[in-house]
C-alpha positions in Angstrom: 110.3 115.7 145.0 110.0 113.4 142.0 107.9 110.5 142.3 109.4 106.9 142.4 110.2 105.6 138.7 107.3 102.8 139.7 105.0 105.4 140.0 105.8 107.2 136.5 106.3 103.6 134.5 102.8 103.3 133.6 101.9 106.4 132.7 105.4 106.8 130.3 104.2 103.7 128.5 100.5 105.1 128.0 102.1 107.9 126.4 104.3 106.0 124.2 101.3 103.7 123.4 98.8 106.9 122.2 101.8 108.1 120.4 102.0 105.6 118.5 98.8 105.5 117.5 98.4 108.9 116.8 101.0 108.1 113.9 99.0 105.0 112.2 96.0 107.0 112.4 97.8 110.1 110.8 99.9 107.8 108.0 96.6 105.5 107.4 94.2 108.2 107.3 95.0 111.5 107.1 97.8 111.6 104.7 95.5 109.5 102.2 93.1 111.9 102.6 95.0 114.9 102.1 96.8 112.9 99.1 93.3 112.7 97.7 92.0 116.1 98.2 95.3 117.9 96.8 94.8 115.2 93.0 90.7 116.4 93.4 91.5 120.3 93.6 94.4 119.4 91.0 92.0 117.8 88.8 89.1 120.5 89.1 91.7 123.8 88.4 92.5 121.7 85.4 88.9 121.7 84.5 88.6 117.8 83.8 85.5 116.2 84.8 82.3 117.4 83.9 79.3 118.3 86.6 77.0 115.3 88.1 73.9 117.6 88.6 70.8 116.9 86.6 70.2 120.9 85.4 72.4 123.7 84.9 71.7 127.1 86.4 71.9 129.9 83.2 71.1 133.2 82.5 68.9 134.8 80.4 69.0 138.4 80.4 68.7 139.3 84.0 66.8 136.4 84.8 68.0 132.8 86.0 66.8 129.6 84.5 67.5 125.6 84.7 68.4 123.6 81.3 69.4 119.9 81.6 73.0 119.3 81.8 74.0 117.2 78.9 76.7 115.4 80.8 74.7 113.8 84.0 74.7 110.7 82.1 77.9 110.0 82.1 78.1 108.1 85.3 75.6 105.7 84.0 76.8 105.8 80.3 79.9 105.8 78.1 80.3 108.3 76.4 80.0 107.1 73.0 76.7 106.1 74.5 75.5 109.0 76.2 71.8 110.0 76.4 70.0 113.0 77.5 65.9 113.9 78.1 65.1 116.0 75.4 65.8 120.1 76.1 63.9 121.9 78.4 64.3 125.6 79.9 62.3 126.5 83.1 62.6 129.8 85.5 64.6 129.3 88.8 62.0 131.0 90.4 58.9 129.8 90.5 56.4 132.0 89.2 53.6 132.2 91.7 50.7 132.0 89.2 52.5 129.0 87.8 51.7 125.0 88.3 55.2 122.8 87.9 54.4 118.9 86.6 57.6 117.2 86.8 57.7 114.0 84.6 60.1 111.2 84.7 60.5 107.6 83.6 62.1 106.2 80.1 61.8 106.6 76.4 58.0 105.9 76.7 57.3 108.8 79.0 60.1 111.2 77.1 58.0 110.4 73.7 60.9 108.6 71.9 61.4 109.0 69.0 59.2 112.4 68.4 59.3 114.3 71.9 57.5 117.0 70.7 54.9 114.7 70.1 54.5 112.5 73.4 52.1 112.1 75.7 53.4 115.2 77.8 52.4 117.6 75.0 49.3 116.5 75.0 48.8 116.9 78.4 50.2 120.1 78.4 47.6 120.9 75.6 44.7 119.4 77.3 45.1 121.0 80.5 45.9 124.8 79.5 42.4 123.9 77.4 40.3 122.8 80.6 41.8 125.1 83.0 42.5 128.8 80.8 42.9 130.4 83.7 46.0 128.6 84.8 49.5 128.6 83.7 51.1 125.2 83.2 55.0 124.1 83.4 55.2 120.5 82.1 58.8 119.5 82.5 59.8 115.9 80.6 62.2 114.4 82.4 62.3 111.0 80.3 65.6 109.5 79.0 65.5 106.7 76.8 67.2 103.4 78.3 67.4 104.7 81.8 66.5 103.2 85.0 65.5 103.5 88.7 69.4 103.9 89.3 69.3 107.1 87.0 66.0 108.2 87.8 66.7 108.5 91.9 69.5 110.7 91.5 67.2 113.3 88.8 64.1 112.8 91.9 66.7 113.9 94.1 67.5 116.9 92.8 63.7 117.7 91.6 62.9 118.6 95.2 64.6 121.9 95.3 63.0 123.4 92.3 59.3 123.4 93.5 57.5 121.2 91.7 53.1 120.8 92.3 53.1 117.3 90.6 55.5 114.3 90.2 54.2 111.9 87.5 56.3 108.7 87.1 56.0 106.6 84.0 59.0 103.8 84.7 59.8 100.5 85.0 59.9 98.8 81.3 63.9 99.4 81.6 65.2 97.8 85.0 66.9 94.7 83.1 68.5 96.6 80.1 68.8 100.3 81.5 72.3 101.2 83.8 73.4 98.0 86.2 70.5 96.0 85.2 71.0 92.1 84.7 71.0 92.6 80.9 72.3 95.9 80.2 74.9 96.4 77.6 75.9 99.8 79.4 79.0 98.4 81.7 78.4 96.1 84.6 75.8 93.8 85.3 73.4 93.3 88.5 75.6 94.8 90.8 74.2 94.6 94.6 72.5 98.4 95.1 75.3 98.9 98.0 78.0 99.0 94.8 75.8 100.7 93.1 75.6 103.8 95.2 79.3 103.8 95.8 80.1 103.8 91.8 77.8 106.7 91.4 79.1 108.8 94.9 82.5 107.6 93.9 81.9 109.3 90.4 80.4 112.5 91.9 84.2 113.6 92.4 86.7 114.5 89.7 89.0 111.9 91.5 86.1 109.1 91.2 85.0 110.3 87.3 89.4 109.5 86.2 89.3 106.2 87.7 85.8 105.2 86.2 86.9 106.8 83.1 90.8 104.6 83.2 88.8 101.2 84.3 86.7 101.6 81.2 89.8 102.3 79.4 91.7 99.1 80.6 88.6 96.9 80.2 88.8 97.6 76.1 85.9 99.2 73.6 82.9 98.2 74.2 81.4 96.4 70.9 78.9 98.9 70.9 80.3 102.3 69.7 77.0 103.8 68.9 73.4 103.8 70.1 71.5 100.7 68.1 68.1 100.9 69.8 67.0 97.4 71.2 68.7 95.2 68.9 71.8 96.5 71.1 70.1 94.2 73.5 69.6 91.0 71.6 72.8 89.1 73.0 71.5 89.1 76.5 68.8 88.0 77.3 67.7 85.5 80.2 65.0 83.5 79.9 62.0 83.7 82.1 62.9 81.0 84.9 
């Protein structure tokens, strides 16, 4: 027998209630998201965007190597402003005879403007001297006018490629280098929380259009080409 229509009230409007509800949720959240990932496989089968990875897998014969990828800076950068560390080539797998020195930090660590010639040559040079029995990968990560926000991201993915020694030469750049309170690179002093959601936003082809059309919209930047430090002359803050 059917249960008196005081007995079924409640539970009718329950349903009607968590219907409801199940509709916001599926108009306010998943139909954006499925909005978003149909424009990001879009974008990426029309090959625009570029990879955010600091190295590139190639290779060489019938062995695999890393090279830096030329575009990472881009997030950090524009484009007519781009910089890279200078080129380097090391085996994906480790040889086990083999001691990996990773190096990172800013122009002064990367040797600018004569990389060949910086201090991580003559390391290179003095060790392979003092310890012939040893081989010895020095791997310059330095990139003139980076920062901590750029250098994170190339730590980050240092851990999977074995390396024996990190040496970290940094910390002349955080007011001009990428967010920094002088920087002539895009935004200024942004709170580290806005920081890391520019850069994860730009880890998606999505992310990189928007970053790329906000650039666009906020005009040229008076910079078009790299000018050293006298790029830097215009903002400066005094010491109080």
């Amino acid at each position: 027998r059917r249960p008196p229509r005081s007995t079924l009230f409640p539970y009718a409007t329950l349903f009607r209630s968590g219907r409801k509800w199940l509709f916001r949720i599926i108009a306010l959240v998943v139909l954006p998201l499925l909005l978003l990932g149909g424009v990001e496989a879009g974008l990426r089968m029309a090959g625009y965007g570029y990879p955010t990875g600091f190295f590139k897998k190639i290779r060489v014969g019938d062995k695999a190597y890393f090279i830096n990828n030329e575009n990472f800076t881009l997030r950090f950068f524009p484009s007519q402003l781009g910089r890279w560390p200078d080129p380097f080539l090391f085996p994906a797998v480790k040889p086990p005879d083999t001691i990996r020195i990773f190096i990172f930090g800013e122009s002064a660590a990367m040797g600018d403007p004569q990389p060949a010639y910086g201090a991580s040559r003559f390391m290179e040079v003095l060790l392979r001297q003092r310890f012939p029995g040893k081989k010895f990968e020095v791997i310059n990560l330095g990139i003139t006018a980076i920062n901590s926000h750029v250098i994170v991201p190339i730590a980050r993915d240092c851990v999977r490629h074995d390396g024996d020694f990190w040496i970290v030469y940094m910390g002349n750049n955080e007011m001009v280098g990428p967010f920094g309170a002088t920087t002539v690179f895009g935004a200024q002093a942004l709170p580290r929380s806005v920081v890391r959601f520019n850069l994860a936003l730009q880890r998606t082809r999505t992310g990189q259009l928007l970053v790329s059309a906000m650039r666009h919209l906020a005009g040229k930047s008076k910079n078009t080409s790299w000018g050293g430090m006298e790029m830097f002359l215009d903002n400066q803050i005094p010491p109080g």
